[in-house]
C-alpha positions in Angstrom: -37.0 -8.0 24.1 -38.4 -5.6 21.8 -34.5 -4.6 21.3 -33.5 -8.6 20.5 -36.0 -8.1 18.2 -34.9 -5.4 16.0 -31.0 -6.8 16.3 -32.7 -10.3 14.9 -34.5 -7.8 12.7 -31.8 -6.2 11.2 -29.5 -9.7 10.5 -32.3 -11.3 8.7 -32.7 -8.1 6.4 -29.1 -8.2 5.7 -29.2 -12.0 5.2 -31.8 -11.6 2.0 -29.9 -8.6 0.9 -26.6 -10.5 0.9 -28.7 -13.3 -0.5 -29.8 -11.1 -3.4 -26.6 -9.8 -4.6 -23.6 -11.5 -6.5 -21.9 -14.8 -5.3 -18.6 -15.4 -5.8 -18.5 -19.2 -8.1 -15.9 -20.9 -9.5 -17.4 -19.5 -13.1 -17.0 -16.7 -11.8 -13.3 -16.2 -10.8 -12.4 -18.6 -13.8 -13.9 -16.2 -16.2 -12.5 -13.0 -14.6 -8.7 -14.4 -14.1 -8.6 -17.3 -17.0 -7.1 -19.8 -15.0 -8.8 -22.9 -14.8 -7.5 -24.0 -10.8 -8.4 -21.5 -8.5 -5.3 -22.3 -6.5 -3.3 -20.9 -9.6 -5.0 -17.4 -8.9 -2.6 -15.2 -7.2 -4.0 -11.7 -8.4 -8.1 -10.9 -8.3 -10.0 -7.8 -9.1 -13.3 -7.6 -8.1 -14.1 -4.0 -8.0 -17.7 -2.9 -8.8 -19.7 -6.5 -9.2 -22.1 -6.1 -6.5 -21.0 -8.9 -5.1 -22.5 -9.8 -1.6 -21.5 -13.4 -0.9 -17.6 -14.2 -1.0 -18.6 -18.1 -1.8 -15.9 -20.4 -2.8 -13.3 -17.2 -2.9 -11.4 -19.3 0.0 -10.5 -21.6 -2.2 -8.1 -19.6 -4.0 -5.6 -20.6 -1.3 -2.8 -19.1 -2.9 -4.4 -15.7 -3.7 -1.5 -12.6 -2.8 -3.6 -9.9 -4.0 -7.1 -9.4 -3.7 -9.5 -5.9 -5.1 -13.2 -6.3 -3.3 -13.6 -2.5 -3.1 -17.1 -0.8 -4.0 -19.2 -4.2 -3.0 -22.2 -4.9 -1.0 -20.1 -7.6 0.7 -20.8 -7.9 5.0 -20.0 -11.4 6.1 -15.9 -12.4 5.7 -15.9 -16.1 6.4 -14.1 -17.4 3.5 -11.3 -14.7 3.3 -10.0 -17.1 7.2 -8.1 -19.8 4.5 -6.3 -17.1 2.6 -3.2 -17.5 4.4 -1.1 -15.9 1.9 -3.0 -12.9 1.3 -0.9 -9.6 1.7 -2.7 -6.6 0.2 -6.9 -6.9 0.6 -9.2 -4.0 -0.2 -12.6 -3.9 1.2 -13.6 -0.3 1.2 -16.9 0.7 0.1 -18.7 -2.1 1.1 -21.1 -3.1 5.0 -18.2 -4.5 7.0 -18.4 -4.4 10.4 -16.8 -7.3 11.9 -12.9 -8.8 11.2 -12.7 -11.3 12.9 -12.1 -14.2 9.7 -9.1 -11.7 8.7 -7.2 -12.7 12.0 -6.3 -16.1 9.9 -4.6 -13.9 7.1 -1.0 -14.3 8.8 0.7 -13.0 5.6 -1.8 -9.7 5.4 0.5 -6.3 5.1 -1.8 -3.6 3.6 -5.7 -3.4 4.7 -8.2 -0.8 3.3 -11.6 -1.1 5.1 -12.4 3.0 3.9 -16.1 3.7 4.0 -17.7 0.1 5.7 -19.2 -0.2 9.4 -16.5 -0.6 11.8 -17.9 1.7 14.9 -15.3 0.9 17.7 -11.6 -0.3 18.3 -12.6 -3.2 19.9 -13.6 -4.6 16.2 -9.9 -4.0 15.2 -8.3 -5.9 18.0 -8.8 -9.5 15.9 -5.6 -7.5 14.1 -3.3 -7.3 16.9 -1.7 -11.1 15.8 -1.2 -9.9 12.2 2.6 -9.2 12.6 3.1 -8.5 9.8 0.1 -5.7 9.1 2.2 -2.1 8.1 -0.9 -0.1 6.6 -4.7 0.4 7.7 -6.8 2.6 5.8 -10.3 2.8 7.4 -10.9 7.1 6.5 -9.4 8.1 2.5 -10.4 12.3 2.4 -9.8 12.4 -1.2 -13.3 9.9 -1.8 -14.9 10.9 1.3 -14.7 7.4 2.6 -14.4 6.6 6.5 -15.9 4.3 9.1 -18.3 5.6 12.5 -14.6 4.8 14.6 -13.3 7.9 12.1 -15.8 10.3 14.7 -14.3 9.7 17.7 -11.4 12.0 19.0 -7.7 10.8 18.2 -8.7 7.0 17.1 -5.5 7.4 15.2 -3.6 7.2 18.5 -5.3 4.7 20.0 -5.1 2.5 17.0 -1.1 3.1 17.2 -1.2 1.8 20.6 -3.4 -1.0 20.1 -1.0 -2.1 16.7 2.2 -0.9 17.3 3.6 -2.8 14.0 1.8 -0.2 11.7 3.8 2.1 10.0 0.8 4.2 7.9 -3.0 4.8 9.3 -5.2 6.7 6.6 -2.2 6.9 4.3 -0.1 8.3 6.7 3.5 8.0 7.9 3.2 6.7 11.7 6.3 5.1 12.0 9.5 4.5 9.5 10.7 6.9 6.6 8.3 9.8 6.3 7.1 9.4 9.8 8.8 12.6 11.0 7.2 14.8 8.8 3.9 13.9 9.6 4.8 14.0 13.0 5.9 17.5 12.7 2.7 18.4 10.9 0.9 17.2 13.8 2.3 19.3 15.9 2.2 22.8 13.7 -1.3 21.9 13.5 -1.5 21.0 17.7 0.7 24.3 17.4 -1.6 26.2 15.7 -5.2 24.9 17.6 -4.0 26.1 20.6 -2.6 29.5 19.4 -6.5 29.9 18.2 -8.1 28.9 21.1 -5.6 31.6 23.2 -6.2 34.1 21.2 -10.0 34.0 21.2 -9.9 33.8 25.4 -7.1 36.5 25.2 -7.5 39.3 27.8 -5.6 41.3 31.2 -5.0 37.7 32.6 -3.9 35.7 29.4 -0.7 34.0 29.3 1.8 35.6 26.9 3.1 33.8 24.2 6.3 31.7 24.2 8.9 32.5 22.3 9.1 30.7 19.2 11.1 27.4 19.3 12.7 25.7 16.4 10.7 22.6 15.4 13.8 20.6 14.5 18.0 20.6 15.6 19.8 22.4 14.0 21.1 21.5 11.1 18.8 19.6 10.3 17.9 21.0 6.6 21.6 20.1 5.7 22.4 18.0 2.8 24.2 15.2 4.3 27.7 14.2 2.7 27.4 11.1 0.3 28.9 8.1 2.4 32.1 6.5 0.9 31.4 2.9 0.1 35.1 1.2 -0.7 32.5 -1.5 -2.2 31.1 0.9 -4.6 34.7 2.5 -5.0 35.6 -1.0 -6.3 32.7 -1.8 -8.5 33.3 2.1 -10.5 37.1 1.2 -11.1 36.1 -2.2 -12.2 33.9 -0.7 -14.3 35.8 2.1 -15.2 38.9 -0.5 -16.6 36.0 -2.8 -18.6 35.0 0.4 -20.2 38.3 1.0 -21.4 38.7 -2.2 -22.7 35.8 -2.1 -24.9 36.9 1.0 -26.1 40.1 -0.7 -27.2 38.6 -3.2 -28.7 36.5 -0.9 -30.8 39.5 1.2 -32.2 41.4 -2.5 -33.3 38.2 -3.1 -34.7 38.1 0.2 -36.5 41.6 -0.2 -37.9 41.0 -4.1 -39.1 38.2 -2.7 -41.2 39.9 -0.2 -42.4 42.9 -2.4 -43.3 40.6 -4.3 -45.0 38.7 -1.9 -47.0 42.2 -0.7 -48.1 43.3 -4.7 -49.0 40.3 -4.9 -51.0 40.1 -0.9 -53.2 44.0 -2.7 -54.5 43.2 -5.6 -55.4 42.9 -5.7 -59.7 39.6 -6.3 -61.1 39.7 -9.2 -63.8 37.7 -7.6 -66.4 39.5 -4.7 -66.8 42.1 -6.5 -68.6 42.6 -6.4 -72.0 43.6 -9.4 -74.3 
């Protein structure tokens, strides 16, 4: 009972807190984007306002692009009819539960950086977003994260649990790039364990391996450009209209010049004398 209590405790405190921050109106978005039908909005900024409540924001049913970072906003309700929403930003605010964005079928890049989200079974409402590429719930550089950031390789599991992502935190997972921070991975998995040998090291320690190469040979190689008879075409196509102009410019050159000459022998009428 007495923990009911406190969890009723808590929702009624965020409640009047949401309640005494910023609403989202139609003033509101009208004055910030200077359209005058909120289904015209397809870009919104909303960085910074203290806004707690997303009010009519769902009516902006067309809305692509959408900046809510550094907010005091908790409850996502309205975001559910934004059905063409790609890119949404929510860090730095009190999210802790998703489950409205599971509507946002066009979503591809998510940044929920420094909110509430505390396990991965708050993330699963994502799975149906196929097309979700990037989730951002830790960013280093402004010492964002979530409570899921403390627990030991969430980054895997979150790759297993979405398997369409391609960057987590701003990194490669999957695509171009992915290698690299793969390989990273494992000079740093590389490097742990070399560490943690070396401070057990004694008569019965393993010895070390030799030292494999982390990539085929090769590798490092600059590939040779590929021969495109397409792109052959379009450079003597081009190559031909190129010469043609630069025809054209020398007959032009000599007609002028013919021209000046025509004119410099022509008699001038005053300069005869009666």
């Amino acid at each position: 009972m007495e923990g009911h209590s406190e969890a009723t405790a808590k929702e009624e405190e965020e409640e009047e807190e949401e309640e005494e921050g910023v609403r989202i109106t139609p003033q509101l978005l009208k004055a910030t984007t200077g359209e005058f039908a909120l289904e015209s909005i397809l870009l919104l900024r909303l960085q910074g306002r203290g806004i707690a409540h997303l009010g009519c924001l769902g009516d902006c049913t067309n809305l692509e692009w959408l900046d809510l970072s550094g907010n005091a906003i908790a409850q996502l309700g309205p975001l559910a009819a934004l059905r063409s929403l790609a890119v949404l930003n929510l860090s730095r605010n009190r999210v802790s539960s998703l489950e409205p964005l599971a509507s946002c079928r066009s979503l591809q890049s998510l940044n929920l950086a420094g909110n509430l989200v505390s396990s991965l079974r708050a993330l699963r409402c994502l799975a149906g977003l196929r097309r979700l590429e990037s989730l951002r719930l830790r960013d280093p550089l402004a010492r964002l994260d979530n409570p899921l950031c403390a627990v030991a390789a969430y980054r895997d599991a979150l790759a297993d649990m979405l398997p369409g992502l391609k960057a987590i935190d701003g990194e490669r997972v999957a695509g171009r790039g992915s290698e690299l921070y793969q390989l990273c991975r494992d000079l740093d998995s590389s490097l742990g364990h070399g560490a943690g040998g070396g401070a057990g090291g004694g008569a019965g320690a393993d010895l070390p391996r030799a030292a494999q190469p982390w990539v085929e040979a090769g590798f490092w190689e600059p590939r040779p450009p590929r021969r495109s008879s397409i792109m052959e075409e379009a450079y003597r196509q081009f190559r031909e209209v190129l010469q043609e102009c630069r025809e054209l410019g020398r007959r032009a050159d000599d007609t002028i010049a013919q021209a000046e000459r025509a004119l410099s022998t022509r008699h001038d009428p005053n300069s005869f004398v009666f």
